[in-house]
SERO-4910 file (N, C-alpha, C, O; in steps of 0.05 Angstrom, whole numbers):
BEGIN
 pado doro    nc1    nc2    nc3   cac1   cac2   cac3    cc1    cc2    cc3    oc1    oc2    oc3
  Unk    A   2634  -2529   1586   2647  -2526   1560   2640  -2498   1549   2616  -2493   1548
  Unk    A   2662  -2477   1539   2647  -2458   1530   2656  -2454   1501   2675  -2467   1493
  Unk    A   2646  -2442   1488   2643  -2442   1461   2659  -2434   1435   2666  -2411   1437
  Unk    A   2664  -2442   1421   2691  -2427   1410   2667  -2425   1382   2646  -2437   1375
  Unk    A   2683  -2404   1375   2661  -2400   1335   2680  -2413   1318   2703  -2406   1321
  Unk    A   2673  -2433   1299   2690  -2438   1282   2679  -2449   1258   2665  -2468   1264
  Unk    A   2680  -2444   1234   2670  -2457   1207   2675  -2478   1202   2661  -2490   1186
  Unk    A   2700  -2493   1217   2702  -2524   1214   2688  -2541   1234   2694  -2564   1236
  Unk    A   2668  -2530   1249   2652  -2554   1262   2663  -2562   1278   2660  -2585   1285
  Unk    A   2685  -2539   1293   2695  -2556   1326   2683  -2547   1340   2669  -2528   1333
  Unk    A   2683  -2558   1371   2668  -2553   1389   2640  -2535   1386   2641  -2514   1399
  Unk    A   2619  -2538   1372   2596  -2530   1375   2581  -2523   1349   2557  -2516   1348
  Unk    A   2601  -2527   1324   2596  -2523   1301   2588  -2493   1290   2582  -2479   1309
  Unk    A   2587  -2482   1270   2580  -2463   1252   2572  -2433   1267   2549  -2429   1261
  Unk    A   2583  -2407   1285   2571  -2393   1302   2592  -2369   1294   2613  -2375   1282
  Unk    A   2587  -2345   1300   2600  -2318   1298   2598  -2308   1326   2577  -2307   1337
  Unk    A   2622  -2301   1337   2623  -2275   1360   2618  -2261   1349   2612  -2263   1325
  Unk    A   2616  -2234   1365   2606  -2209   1370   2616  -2198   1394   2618  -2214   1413
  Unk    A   2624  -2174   1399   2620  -2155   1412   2606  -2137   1422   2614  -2117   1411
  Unk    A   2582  -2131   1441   2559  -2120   1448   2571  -2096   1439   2596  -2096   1434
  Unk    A   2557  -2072   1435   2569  -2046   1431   2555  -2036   1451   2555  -2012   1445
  Unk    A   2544  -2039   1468   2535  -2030   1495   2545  -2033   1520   2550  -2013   1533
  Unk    A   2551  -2063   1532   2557  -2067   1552   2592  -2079   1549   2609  -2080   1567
  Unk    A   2598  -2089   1516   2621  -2102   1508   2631  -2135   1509   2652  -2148   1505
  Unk    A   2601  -2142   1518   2609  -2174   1524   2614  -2180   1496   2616  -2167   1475
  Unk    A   2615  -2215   1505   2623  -2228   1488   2601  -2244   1478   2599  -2265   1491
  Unk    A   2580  -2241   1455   2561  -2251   1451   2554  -2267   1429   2565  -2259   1409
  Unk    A   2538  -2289   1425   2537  -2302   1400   2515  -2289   1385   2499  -2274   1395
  Unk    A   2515  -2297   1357   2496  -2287   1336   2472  -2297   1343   2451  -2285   1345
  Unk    A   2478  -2325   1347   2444  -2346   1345   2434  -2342   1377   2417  -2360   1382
  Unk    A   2437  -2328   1396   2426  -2327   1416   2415  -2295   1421   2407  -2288   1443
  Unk    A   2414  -2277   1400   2405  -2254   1404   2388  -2241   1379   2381  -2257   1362
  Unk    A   2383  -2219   1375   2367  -2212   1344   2394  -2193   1328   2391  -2171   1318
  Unk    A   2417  -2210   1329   2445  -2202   1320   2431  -2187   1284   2429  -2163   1276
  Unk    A   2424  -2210   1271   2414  -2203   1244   2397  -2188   1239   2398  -2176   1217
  Unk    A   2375  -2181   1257   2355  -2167   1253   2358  -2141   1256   2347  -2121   1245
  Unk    A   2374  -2144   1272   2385  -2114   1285   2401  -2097   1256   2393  -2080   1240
  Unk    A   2426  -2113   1259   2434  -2101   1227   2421  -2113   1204   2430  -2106   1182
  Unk    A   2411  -2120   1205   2383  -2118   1175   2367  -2085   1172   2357  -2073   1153
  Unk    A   2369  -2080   1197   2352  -2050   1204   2370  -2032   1207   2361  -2010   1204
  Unk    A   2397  -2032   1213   2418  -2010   1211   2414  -2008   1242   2416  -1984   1246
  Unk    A   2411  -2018   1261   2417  -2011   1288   2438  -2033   1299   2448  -2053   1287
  Unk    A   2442  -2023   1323   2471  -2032   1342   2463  -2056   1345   2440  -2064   1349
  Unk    A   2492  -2072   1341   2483  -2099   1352   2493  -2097   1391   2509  -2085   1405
  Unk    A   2477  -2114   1393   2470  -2114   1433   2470  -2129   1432   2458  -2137   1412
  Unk    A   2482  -2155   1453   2470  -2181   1470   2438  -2178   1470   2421  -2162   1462
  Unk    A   2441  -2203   1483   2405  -2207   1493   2402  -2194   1510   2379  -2187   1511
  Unk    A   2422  -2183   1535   2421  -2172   1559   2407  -2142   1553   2389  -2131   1565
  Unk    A   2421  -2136   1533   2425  -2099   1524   2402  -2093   1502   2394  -2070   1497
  Unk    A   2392  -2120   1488   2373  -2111   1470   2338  -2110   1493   2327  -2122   1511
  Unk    A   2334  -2087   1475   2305  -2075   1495   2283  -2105   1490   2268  -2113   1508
  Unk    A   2284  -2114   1471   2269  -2127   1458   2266  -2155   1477   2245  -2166   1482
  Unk    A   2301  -2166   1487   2298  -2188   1508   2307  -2184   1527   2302  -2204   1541
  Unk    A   2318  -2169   1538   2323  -2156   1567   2338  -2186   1587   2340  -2183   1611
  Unk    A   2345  -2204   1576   2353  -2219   1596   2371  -2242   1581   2365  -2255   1562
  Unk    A   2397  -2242   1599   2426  -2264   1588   2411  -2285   1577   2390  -2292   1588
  Unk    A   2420  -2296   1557   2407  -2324   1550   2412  -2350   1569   2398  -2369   1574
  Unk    A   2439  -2343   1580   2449  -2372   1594   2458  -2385   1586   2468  -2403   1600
  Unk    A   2460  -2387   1558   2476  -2414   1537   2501  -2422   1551   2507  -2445   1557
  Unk    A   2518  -2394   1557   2544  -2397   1557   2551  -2364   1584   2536  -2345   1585
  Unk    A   2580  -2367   1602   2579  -2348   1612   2580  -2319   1604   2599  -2318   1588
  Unk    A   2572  -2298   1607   2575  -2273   1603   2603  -2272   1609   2613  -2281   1630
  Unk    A   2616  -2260   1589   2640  -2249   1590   2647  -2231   1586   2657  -2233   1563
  Unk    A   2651  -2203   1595   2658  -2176   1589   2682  -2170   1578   2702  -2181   1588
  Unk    A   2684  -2156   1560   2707  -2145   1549   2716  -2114   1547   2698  -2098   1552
  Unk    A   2740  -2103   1542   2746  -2080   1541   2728  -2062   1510   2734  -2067   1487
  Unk    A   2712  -2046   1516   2687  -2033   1494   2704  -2030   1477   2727  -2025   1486
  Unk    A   2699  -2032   1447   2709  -2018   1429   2732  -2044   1423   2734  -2047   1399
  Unk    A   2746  -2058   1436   2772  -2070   1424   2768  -2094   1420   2784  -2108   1431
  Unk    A   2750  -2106   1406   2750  -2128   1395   2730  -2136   1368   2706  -2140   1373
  Unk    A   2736  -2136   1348   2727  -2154   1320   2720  -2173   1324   2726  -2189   1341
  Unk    A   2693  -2176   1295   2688  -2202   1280   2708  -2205   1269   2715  -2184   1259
  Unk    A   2732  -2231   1266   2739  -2238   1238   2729  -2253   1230   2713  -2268   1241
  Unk    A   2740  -2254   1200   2739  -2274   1183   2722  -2305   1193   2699  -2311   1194
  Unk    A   2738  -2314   1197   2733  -2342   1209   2701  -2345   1228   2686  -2364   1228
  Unk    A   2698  -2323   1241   2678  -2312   1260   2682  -2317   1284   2663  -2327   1296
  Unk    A   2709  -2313   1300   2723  -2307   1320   2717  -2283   1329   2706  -2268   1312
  Unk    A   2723  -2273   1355   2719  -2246   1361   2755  -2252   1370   2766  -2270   1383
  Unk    A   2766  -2227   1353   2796  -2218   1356   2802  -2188   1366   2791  -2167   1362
  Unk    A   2817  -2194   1375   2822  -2165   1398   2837  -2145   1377   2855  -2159   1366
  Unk    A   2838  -2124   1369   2844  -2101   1352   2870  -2096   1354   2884  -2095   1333
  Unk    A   2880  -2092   1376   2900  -2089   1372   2927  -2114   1366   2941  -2115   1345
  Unk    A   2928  -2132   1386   2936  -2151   1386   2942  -2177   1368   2963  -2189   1365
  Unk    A   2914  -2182   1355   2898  -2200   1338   2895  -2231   1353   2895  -2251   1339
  Unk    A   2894  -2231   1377   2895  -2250   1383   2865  -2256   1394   2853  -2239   1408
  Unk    A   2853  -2280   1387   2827  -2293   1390   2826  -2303   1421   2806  -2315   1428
  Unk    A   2843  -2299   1437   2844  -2296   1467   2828  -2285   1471   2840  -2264   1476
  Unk    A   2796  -2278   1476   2783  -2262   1484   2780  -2259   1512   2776  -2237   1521
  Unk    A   2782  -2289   1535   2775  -2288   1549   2794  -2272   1564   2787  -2257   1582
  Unk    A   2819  -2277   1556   2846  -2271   1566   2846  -2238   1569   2866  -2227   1577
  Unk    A   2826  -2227   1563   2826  -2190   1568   2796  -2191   1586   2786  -2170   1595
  Unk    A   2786  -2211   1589   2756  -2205   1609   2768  -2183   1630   2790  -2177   1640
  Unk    A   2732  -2170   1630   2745  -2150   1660   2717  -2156   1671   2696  -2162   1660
  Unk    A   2726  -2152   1702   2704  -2146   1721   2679  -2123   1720   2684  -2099   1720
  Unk    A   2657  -2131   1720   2640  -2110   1717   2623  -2100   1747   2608  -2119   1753
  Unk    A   2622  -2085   1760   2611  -2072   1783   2583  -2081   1776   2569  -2096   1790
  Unk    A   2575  -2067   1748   2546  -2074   1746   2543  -2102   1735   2521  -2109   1726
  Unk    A   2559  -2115   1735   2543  -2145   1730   2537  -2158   1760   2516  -2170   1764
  Unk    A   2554  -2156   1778   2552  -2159   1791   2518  -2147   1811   2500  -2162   1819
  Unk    A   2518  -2123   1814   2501  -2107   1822   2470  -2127   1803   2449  -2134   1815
  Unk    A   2473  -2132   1780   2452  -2146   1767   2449  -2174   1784   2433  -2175   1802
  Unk    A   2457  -2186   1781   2462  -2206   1810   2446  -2205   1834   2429  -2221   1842
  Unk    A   2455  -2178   1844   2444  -2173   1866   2410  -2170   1872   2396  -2181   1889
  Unk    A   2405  -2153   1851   2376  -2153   1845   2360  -2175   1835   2336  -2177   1843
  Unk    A   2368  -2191   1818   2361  -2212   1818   2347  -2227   1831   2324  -2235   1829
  Unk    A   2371  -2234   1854   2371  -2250   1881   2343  -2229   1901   2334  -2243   1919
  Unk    A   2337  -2217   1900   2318  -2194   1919   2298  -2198   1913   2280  -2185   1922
***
């Protein structure tokens, strides 16, 4: 099951996407230091990209997105900029280095 954000309490109840501004996934608030981060004026990062936890949570799959083209809205959806469509997964792209992370892993 993967996760949708929504204020009415479907599928998983009460959560905000995000957009890494580093790597561009697709990340939740409550699985990273989303608030802390902008409480202090710095970038919000996944868990992957923040120095602080250095490693995917696992909640849910990593999903990469195209950098830069996708919003918080309202609701706390991540919506694609140009488009506006909450399709996020529907623009995933392949990452060389996620993969490559993988690899080392496994070693």
């Amino acid at each position: 099951m993967g996760y949708v954000a929504s204020r009415s309490g479907q599928q998983g109840g009460e959560m905000s996407l995000f957009q890494c501004v580093e790597c561009g996934c697709c990340e939740n608030t409550a699985c990273c230091n989303y608030h802390v981060r902008r409480a202090y004026g710095q970038p919000v990062v996944c868990s992957a990209c923040d120095p602080d936890i250095r490693e995917w949570h696992g909640k849910f799959a990593r999903v990469f997105l195209p950098l830069g083209e996708f919003k918080t809205n309202r609701v706390g959806n991540l919506e694609h900029i140009a488009t506006g469509s909450e399709d996020f997964r529907s623009f995933a792209i392949v990452r060389a280095a996620a993969a490559l992370a993988g690899d080392r892993e496994q070693s």
